[in-house]
Steps between C-alpha positions, in 0.01 A plus 500: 500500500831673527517743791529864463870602449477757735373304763699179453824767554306729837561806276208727430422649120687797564816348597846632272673226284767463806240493731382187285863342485591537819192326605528240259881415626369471863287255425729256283763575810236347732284274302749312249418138487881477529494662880151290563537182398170310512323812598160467260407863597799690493561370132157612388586855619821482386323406071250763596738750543724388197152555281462789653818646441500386123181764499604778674871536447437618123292876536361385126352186640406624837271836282343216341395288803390808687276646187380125484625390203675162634401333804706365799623221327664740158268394265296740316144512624237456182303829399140590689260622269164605674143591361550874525781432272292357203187742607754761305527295182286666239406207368302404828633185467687289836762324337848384671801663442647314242139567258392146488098547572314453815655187630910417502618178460534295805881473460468898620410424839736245553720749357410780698483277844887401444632801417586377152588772217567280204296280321579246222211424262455047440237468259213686542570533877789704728722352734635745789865506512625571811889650598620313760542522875809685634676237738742610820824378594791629701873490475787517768835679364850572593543885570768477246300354275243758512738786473700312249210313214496138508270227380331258665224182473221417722328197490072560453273277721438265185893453467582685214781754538501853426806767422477817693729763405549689766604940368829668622363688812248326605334572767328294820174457518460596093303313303580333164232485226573151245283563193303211424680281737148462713223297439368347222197731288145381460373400129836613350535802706855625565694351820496722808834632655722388795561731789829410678532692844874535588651551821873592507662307825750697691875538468746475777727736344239763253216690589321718246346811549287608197794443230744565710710202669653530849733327678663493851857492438761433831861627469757521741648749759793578287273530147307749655771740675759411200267434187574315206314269250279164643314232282166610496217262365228587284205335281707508221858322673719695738682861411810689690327761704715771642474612891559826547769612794336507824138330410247453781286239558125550350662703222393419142686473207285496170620269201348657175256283272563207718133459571187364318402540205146689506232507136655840368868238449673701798668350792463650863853532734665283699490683888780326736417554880877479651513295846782511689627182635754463770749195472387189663784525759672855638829348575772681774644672203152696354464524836766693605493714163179620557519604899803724388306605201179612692726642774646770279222544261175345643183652367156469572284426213133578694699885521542505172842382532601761763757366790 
């Protein structure tokens, strides 16, 4: 039995759809098979939470697990018809729900006891059909590739491969849904889905910042006091960016639309964190320059800038 979303993330029933996420990315930070090799537990949480995530991120599927409509597991739970039901029916008569006398056929139960909500009629008889089970895997990207689109194959434990495509913007920690890509239906029933997991790896150069992307960028001693234009990368290839006359370090510069693209087709900014970098050697000539300099106009900038 598939354990209660709620539980398998160590939110309670109240919690807000961030709560949920947030929760959800904690886990997959702590529990990815990727991070625990060999670890038999931590995996277990780690599909747990992935199911329960699939449940509870969508408000339209979470209303119908918590009115009881679907169980743990997604699949729609069979309808309960009691005496008191049929004690209404002015014909005084118990019959089941679909009108077919005292006694259903014994394909019912089965039907009923797996969840099934399709059945396919074989000469006089029914056989249940049965969608079938949603199956887990996860993905390691590039950050670019997240931020960017790509596409890219996994190989399934029975050695077939499968194309994931991963969406410009992606996020880590978000969770791809493969229509019929899972496992195989029962009596003719329809495949279930696959459920690819991605986590974005880090950059050594991007960071994002809900769809903005930031970046430390170092420029020299004269850049900042003189200005002037310096490569600048970004996820897209680098761009001239323009230092302004007299920058400071920690200053940001913002680079318009440079950022992700979010699901409304609008890009975030590019923010630029200036660092000033001294050169790797003061020679007797920057030296000297700068004694005389500070001499006859030496400032102090924990005053703000007073002498």
């Amino acid at each position: 039995m598939a354990q209660d979303p709620y539980d398998a993330l160590g939110v309670k029933k109240t919690a807000s759809q961030d709560e949920i996420k947030k929760a959800y990315r904690k886990i997959v930070k702590s529990s990815h098979p990727d991070i625990n090799p060999g670890d038999a537990a931590a995996e277990e949480k780690f599909k747990a939470a992935a199911a329960a995530h699939d449940i509870l991120k969508d408000p339209e599927t979470r209303g119908k697990f918590d009115r009881g409509e679907i169980d743990a597991s997604g699949a729609e739970k069979p309808e309960r018809r009691y005496y008191r039901d049929y004690a209404e029916n002015p014909q005084g008569q118990y019959r089941t729900s679909r009108g077919a006398g005292d006694f259903a056929d014994y394909s019912d139960i089965f039907a009923d006891l797996f969840g099934g909500r399709d059945r396919a009629r074989s000469g006089g008889g029914e056989t249940v059909r049965m969608r079938g089970q949603d199956q887990h895997y996860t993905l390691q990207v590039a950050f670019l590739d997240a931020v960017r689109g790509a596409s890219r194959r996994i190989t399934l434990p029975g050695g077939s491969d499968l194309e994931v495509r991963i969406p410009e913007g992606l996020k880590d920690g978000q969770t791809l849904r493969l229509r019929g890509k899972g496992a195989e239906g029962y009596g003719g029933g329809p495949a279930g889905d696959a459920l690819v997991t991605v986590t974005v790896q880090g950059d050594p150069t991007f960071r994002r910042e809900e769809d903005d992307i930031v970046i430390d960028l170092p420029v020299g001693i004269d850049e900042a006091i003189l200005g002037g234009k310096v490569e600048t990368p970004t996820i897209d290839g680098p761009v001239k960016l323009s230092i302004p006359r007299g920058a400071s370090g920690g200053q940001t510069l913002r680079l318009r639309g440079r950022g992700v693209k979010n699901r409304a087709g609008t890009k975030g900014d590019q923010r630029v964190i200036l660092r000033i970098v001294s050169p790797p050697e003061i020679d007797d000539e920057l030296a000297e320059f700068m004694t005389s300099w500070r001499e006859k106009h030496g400032y102090d900038p924990r005053k703000g800038g007073k002498p």
